[in-house]
C-alpha positions as CSV (number, residue, x, y, z in Angstrom):
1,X,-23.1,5.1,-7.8
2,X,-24.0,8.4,-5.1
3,X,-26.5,10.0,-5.0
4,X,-26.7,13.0,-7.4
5,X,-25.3,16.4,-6.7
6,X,-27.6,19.0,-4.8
7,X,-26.7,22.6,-4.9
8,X,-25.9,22.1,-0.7
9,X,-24.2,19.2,-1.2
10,X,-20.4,18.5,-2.7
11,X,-21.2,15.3,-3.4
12,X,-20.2,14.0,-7.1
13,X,-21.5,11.3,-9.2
14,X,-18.7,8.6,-10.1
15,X,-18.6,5.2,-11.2
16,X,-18.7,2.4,-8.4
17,X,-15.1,0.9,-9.9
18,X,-13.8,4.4,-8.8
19,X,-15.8,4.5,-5.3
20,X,-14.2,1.3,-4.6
21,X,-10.3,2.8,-4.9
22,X,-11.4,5.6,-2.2
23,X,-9.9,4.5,1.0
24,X,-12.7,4.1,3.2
25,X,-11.1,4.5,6.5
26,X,-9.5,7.8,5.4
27,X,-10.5,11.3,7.2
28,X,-9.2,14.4,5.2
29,X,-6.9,17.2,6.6
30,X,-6.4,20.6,5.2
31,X,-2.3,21.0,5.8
32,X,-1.2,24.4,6.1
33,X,1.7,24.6,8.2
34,X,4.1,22.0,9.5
35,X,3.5,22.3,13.3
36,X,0.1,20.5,12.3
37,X,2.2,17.1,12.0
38,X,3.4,17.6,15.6
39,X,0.1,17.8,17.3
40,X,-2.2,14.9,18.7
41,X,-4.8,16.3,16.3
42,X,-3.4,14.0,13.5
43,X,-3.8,10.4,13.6
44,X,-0.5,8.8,11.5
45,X,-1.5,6.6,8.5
46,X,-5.2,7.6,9.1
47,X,-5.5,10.6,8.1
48,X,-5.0,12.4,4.2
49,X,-3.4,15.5,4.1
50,X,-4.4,17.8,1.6
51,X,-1.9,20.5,0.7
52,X,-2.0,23.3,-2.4
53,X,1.2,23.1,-4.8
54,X,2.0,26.6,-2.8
55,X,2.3,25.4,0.4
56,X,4.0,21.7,-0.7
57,X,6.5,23.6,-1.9
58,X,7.2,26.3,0.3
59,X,7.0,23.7,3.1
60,X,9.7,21.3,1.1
61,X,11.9,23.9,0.8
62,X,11.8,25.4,4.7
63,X,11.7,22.0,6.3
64,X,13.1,19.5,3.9
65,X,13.7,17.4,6.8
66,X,10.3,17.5,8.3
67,X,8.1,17.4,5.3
68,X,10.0,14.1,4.1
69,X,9.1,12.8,7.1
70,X,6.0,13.6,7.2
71,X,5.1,12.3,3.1
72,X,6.4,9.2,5.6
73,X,3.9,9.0,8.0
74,X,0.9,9.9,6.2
75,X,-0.8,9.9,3.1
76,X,-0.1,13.2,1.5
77,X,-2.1,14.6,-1.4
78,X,-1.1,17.9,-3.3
79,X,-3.6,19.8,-5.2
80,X,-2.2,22.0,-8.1
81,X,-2.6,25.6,-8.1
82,X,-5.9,27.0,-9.7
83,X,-4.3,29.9,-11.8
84,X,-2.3,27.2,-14.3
């Protein structure tokens, strides 16, 4: 288990069975344009992009090409809007 939550910290109390499936080696990237994939900033297959359903979607449908090949190279997670 973590340690528990303080009000400065994010931190969240899960099971170890769950701890274990979190990639260790995995940073976390806020994605909020495409031109992010194209810079040395990103590291391919080491980094998690983090996108909002919004921007997945407005992305897929203005770069179709691009953002496939992107979901390629890195792991890609999409966050669902807040206001469901």
């Amino acid at each position: 288990l973590t340690r528990p939550p303080s009000k400065s910290s994010k931190m969240m109390l899960i099971c170890r069975k769950l701890s274990d499936l979190i990639c260790p080696w995995a940073t976390s990237a806020v994605l909020k344009t495409m031109s992010m994939t194209t810079d040395d900033i990103l590291q391919k297959r080491r980094n998690l992009l983090s996108l909002a359903e919004s921007n997945c979607l407005k992305m897929a449908q203005k770069f179709p090409a691009e953002f496939n090949q992107t979901a390629k190279d890195y792991l890609v997670r999409v966050t669902p809007n807040a206001a469901r």
